[in-house]
C-alpha positions as CSV (number, residue, x, y, z in Angstrom):
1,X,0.0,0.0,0.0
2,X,1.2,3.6,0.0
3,X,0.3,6.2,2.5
4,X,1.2,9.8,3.2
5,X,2.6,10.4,6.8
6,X,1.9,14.0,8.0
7,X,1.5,15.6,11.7
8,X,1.9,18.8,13.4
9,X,-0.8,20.7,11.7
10,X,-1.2,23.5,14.4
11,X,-4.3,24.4,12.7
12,X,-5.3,27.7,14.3
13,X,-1.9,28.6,15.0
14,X,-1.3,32.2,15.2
15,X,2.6,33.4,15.3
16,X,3.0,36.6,16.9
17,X,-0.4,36.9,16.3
18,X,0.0,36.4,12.1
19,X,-3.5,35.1,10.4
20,X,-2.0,32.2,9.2
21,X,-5.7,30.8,7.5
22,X,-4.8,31.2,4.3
23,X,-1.3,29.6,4.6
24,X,-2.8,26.4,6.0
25,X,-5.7,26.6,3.8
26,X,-3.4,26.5,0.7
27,X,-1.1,23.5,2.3
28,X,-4.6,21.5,2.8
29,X,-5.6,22.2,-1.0
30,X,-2.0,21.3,-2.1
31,X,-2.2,17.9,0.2
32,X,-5.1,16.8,-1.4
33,X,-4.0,17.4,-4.7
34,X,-0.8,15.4,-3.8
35,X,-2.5,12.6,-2.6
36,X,-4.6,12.3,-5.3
37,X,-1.4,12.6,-7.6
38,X,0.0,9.8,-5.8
39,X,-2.3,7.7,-5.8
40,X,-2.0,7.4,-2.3
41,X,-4.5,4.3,-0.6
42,X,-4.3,5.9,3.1
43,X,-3.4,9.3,4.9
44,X,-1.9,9.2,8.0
45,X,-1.8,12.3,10.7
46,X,0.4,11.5,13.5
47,X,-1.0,14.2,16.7
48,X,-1.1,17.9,17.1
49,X,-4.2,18.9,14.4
50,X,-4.3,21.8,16.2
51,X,-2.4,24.1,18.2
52,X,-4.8,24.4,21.2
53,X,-6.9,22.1,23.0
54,X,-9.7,25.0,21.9
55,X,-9.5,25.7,18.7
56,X,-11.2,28.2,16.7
57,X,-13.7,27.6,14.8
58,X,-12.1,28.7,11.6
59,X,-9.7,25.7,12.2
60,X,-12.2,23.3,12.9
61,X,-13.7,23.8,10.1
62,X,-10.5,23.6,7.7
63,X,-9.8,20.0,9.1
64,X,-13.6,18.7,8.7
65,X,-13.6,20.4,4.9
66,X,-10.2,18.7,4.1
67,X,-11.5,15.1,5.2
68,X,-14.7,15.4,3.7
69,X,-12.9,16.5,0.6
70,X,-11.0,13.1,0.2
71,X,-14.1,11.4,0.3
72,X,-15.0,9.8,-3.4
73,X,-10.5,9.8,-4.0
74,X,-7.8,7.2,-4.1
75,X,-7.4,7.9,-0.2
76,X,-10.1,5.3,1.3
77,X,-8.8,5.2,4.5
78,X,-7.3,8.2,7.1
79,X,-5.4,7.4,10.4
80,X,-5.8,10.7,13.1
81,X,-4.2,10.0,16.3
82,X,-4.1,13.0,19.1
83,X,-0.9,15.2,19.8
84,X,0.0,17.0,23.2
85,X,-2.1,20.6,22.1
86,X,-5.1,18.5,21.1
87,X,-7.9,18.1,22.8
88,X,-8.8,14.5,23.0
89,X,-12.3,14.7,23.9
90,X,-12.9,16.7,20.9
91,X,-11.1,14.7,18.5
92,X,-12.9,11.9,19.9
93,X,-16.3,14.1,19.9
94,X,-17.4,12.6,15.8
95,X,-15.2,9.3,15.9
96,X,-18.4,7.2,15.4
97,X,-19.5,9.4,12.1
98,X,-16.0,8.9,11.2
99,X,-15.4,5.9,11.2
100,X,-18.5,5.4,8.9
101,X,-15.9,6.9,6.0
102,X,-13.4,5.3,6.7
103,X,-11.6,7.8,8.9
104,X,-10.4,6.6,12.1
105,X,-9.8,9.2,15.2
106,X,-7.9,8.4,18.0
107,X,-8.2,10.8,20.7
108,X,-6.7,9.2,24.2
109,X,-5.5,5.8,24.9
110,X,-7.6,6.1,27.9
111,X,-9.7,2.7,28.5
112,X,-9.0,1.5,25.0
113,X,-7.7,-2.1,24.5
114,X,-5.1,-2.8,21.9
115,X,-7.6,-3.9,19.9
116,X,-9.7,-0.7,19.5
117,X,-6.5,0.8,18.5
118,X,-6.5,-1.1,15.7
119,X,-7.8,-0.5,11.8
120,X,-7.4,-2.7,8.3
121,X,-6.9,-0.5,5.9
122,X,-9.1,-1.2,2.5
123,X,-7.9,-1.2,-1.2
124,X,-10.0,-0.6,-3.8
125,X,-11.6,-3.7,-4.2
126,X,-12.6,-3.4,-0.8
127,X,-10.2,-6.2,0.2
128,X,-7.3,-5.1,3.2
129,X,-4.6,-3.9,2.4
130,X,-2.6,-2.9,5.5
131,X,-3.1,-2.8,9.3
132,X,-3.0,0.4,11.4
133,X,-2.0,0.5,15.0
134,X,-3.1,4.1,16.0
135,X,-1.6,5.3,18.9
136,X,-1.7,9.0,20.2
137,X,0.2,11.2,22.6
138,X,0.0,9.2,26.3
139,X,-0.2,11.1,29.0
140,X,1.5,9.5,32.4
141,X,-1.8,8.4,33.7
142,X,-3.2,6.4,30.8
143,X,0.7,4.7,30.6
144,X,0.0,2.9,33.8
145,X,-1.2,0.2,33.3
146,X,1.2,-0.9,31.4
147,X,3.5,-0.3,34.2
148,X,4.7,-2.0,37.2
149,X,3.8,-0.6,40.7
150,X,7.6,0.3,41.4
151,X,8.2,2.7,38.4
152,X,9.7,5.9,39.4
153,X,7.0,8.8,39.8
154,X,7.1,11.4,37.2
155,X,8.9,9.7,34.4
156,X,7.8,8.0,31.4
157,X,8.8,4.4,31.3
158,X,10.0,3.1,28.4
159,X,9.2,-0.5,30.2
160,X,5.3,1.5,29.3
161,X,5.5,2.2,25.8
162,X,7.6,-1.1,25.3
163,X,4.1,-3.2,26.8
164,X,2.2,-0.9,25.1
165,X,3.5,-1.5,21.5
166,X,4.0,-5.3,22.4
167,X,0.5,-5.7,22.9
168,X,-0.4,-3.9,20.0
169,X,1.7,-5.7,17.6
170,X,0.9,-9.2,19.0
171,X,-2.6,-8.2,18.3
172,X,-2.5,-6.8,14.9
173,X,-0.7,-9.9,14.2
174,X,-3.1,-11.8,15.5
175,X,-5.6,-9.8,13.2
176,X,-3.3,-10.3,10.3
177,X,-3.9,-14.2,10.8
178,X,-1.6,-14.9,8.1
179,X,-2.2,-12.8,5.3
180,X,0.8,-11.3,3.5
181,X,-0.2,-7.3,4.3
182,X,1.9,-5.0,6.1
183,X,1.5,-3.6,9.9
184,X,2.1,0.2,10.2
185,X,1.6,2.3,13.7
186,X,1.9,6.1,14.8
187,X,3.2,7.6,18.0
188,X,3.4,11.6,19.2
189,X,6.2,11.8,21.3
190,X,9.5,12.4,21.6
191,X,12.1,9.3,20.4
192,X,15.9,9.3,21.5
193,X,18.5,8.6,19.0
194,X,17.4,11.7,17.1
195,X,20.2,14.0,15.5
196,X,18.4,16.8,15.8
197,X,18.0,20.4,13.7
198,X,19.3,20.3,10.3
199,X,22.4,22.9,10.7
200,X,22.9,23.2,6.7
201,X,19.4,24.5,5.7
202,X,19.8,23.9,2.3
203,X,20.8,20.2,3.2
204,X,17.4,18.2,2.9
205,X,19.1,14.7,4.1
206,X,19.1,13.5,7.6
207,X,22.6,14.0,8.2
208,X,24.6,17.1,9.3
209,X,22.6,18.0,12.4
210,X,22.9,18.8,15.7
211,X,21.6,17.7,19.2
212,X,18.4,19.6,20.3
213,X,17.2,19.8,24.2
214,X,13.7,18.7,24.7
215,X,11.2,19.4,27.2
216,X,10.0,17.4,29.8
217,X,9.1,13.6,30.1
218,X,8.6,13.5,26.0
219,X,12.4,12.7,26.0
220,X,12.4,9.6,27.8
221,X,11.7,6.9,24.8
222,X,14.0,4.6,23.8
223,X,14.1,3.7,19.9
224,X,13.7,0.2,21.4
225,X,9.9,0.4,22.3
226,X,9.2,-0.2,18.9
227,X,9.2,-4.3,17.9
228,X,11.0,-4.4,14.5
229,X,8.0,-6.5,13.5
230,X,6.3,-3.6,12.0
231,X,6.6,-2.4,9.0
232,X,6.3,1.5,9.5
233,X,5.8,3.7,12.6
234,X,4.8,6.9,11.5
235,X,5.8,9.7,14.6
236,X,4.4,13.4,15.4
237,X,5.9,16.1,18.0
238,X,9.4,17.2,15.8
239,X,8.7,19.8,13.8
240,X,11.4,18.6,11.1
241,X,11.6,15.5,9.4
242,X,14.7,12.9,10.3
243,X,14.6,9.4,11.4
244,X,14.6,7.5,14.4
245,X,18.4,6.3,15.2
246,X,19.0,5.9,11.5
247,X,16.4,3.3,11.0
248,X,14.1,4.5,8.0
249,X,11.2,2.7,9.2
250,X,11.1,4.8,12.3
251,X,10.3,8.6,11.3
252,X,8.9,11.9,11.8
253,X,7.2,13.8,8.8
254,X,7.6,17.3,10.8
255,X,5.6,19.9,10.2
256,X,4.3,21.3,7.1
257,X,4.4,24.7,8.3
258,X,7.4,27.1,10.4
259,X,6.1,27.0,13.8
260,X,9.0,29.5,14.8
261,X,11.7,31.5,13.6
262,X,14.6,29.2,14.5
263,X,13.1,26.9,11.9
264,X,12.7,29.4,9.2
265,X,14.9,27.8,6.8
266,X,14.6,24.0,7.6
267,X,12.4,22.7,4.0
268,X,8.6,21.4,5.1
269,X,8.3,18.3,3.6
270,X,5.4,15.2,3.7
271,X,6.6,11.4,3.4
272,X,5.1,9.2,0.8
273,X,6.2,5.9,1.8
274,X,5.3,2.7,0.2
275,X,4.7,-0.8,2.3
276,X,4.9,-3.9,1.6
277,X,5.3,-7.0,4.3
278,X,9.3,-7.0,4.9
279,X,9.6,-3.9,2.4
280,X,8.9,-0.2,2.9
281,X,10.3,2.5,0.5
282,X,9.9,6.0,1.8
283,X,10.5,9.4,-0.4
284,X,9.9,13.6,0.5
285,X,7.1,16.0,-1.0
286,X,8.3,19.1,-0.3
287,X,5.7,21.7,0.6
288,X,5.7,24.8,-1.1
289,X,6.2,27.6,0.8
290,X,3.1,30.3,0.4
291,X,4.7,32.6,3.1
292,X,8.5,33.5,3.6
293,X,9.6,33.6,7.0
294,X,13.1,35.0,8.5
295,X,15.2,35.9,11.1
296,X,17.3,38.8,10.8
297,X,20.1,38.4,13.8
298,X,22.6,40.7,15.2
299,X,23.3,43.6,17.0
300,X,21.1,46.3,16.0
301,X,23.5,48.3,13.9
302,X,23.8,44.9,12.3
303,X,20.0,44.3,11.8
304,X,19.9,48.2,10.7
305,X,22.0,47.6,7.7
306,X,19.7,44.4,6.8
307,X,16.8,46.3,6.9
308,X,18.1,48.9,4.8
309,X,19.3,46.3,2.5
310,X,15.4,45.1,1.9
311,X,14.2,48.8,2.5
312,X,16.0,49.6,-0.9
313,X,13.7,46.5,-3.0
314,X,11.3,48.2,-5.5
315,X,8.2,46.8,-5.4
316,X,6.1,44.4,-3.6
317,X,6.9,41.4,-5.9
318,X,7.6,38.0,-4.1
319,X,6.1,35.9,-1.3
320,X,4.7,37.3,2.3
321,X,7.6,37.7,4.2
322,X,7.7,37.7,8.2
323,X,11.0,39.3,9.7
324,X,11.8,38.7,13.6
325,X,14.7,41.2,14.3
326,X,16.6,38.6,17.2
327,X,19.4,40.7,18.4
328,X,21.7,41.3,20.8
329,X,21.7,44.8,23.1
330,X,25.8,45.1,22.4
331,X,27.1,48.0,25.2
332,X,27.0,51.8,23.4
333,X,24.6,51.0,21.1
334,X,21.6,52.7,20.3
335,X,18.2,51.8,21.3
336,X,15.7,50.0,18.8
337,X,13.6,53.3,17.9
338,X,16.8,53.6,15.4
339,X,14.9,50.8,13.4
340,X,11.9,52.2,12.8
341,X,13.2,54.5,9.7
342,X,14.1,51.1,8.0
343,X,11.5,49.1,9.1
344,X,8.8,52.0,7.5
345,X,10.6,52.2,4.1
346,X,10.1,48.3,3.9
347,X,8.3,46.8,0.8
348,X,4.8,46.4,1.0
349,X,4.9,42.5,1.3
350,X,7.4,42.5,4.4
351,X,6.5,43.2,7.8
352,X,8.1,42.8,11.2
353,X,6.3,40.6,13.3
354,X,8.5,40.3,16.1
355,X,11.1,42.0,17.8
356,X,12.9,39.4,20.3
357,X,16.1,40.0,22.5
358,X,18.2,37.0,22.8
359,X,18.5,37.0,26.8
360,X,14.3,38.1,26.4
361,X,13.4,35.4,28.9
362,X,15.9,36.0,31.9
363,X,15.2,39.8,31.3
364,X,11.1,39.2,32.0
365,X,11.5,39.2,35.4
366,X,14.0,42.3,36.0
367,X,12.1,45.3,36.3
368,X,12.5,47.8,33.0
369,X,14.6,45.5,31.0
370,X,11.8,44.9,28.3
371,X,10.3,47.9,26.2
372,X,7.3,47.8,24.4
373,X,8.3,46.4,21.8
374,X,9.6,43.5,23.3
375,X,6.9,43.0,25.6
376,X,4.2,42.9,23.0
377,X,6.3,40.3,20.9
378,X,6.9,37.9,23.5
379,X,5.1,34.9,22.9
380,X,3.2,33.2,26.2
381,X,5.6,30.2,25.9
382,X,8.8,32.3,26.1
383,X,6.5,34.1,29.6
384,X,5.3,31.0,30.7
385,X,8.7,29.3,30.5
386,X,10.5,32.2,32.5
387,X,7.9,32.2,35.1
388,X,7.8,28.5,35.5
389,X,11.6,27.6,35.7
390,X,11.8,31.1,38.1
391,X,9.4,29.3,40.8
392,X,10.5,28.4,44.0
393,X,9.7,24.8,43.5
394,X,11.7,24.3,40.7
395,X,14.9,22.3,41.2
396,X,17.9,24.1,40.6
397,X,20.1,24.9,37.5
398,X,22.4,21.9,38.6
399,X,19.7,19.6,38.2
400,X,19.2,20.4,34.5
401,X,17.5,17.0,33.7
402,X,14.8,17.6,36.8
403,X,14.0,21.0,35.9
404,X,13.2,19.9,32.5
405,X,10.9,17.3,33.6
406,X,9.4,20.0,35.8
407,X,8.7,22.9,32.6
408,X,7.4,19.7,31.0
409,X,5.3,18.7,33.4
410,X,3.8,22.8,33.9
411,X,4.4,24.5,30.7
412,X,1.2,22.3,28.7
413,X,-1.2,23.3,31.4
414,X,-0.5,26.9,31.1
415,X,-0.2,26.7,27.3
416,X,-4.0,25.8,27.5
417,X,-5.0,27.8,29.6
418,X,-3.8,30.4,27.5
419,X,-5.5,28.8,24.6
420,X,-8.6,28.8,25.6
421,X,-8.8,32.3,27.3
422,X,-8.0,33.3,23.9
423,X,-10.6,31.7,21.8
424,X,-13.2,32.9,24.4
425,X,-12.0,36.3,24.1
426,X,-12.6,35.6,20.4
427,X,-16.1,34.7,20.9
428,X,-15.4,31.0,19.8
């Protein structure tokens, strides 16, 4: 069979409070159009649909219009596992319509058995063609029972996701019973063995990069939880696509879109991969880019002479651009309102979206570091974050593995908090 392996949608996603609809509404028409292209027998999106657990409406409504759109093509079967932003009651909320078409949601492992996880995937005959273990972002609590009573507190075991993906295996093959079809499953979390960021943006491969820090208990699996048995697992959380520990069969797609300015020039891709039992081929579909995002980093004389570099463009040819000025506050050097000449004489189609300080997060808390400009470009992560790891309660900066477990543990709750005092502001 082949299958397109996506995640990390963010749908309703606003960065630095850009209207990004029309960016993801032009990715969702270009899927489809890929898909049908490829002839592709099943779409598979691996967590994080959207970016908060309460979503716009606006968004909503792009995901339901893009599966009801592949209704009637080659793609007679869709995989939707939840991610850490979504909201797994509400992914859940139409799984039973769903499923009628074909599409099958996967919310929360909570009180599932292995084998409701489970989904054969149809040709076009009607006849299966493949066997889908969907399994979502787990949250500590529903990981339990697949753990012993001594496990260490606050920790995800790999012992957990090792039962966990046993079981599931042993019961696809069990539904398999013999027939010469392949076995594919999905995870959101975060692997080990990864090499992290691509350091060469124009390098596409999955080589040349360096180690990333991750945040909180989403670092704890071990490549090993996966049985070799299957064929594919298809992973969500990293927004760029690599492998897991080199093996091919063990990947994330990343995200279609930039979900920040340090990953402004890593290349947004979707995998096509091709399974057969004992054989699995997988290639890249870039995305094309509908808006151009960069950083311009520096000290601000340096950022000044960029600027007036692009302030001197005629027209307002070319893609939407976002800038984020990142600089440094070297000593003697002006303060920002020296920018605002260069950022004015800017070409229509380039705005400044965000004006970040690199120390911006240990400067929150001291009183009068931060203008206005800085303030309003913060985002509530980079708050959030300072705030958190500033708390009494968290351990101290020796302990750097413990107080990343403890930002992991806080940081989601706030972030959707935030999210949906938003969207009720919004009216939604």
């Amino acid at each position: 069979m082949r299958f397109i392996h996506t995640s990390d949608w963010h749908l309703g996603n606003r960065m630095h409070d850009t209207d990004r609809t029309e960016e993801t509404a032009g990715f969702l028409t270009w899927l489809r159009e890929e898909i049908v292209r490829l002839e592709a027998d099943c779409l598979v999106i691996a967590g994080d649909i959207y970016d908060v657990a309460n979503p716009p409406n606006e968004a909503k409504k792009q995901y339901c219009a893009f599966l009801a759109s592949l209704i009637g093509t080659c793609c007679r079967n869709v995989i939707v596992v939840g991610g850490n932003h979504d909201s797994a009651s509400l992914l859940d909320t139409e799984k039973d319509l769903l499923e009628a078409l074909n599409i099958h949601v996967i919310g929360s492992l909570a009180g599932l058995a292995p084998e409701e996880m489970l989904f054969e995937l149809a040709g076009k005959d009607g006849a299966a063609i493949g066997i889908a273990a969907a399994v979502p972002y787990a949250r500590e609590l529903e990981l339990r029972s697949y753990i012993s009573g001594d496990a260490e507190d606050g920790t995800v075991s790999d012992a957990a996701y090792g039962e966990l993906y046993k079981r599931l295996w042993e019961a696809a093959d069990r539904l398999r019973a013999g027939r010469k079809i392949p076995v594919i499953a999905t995870g959101h979390l975060y692997a080990s063995g990864l090499e992290g960021r691509p350091t060469g943006f124009a390098d596409t491969g999955d080589d040349g990069t360096r180690s990333i820090d991750v945040l909180g208990n989403l670092g704890l699996v071990s490549p090993s939880v996966f049985p070799p048995s299957f064929d594919y697992v298809a992973l969500g959380h990293i927004h760029y696509s690599t492998m897991v520990a080199k093996n091919p069969k063990i990947r994330y797609s990343g995200s279609p879109f930039v979900m920040g300015f340090d990953e402004a020039g890593i290349p947004r891709c979707v995998l096509c991969v091709d399974c057969e039992e004992g054989k699995t081929e997988v290639s890249k579909v870039e995305v094309p880019a509908s808006v151009s995002y960069r950083r311009l980093e520096g000290s601000i004389s340096q950022i000044r002479e960029e600027l007036e570099a692009l302030s001197g463009q005629d027209g307002g040819e070319g893609l939407p651009c976002c800038l984020e000025l990142y600089y440094r506050r070297d000593f003697g050097e002006p303060g920002l309102d020296v920018l605002d000449d260069a950022v004015a004489r800017l070409p229509p189609h380039i705005h400044v979206v965000s004006w970040k300080r690199r120390d911006a997060r240990t400067a929150i808390s001291r009183e009068g570091a931060l203008d206005d400009k800085e303030l309003r470009s913060l985002s509530d992560e980079d708050i959030f974050t300072s705030l958190i790891m500033s708390s009494k309660l968290c351990p101290p900066p020796e302990e750097e593995a413990a107080r990343k477990n403890f930002l992991g543990s806080y940081l989601p709750l706030f972030m959707q908090v935030a999210g949906e005092i938003e969207s009720e502001g919004d009216g939604k």
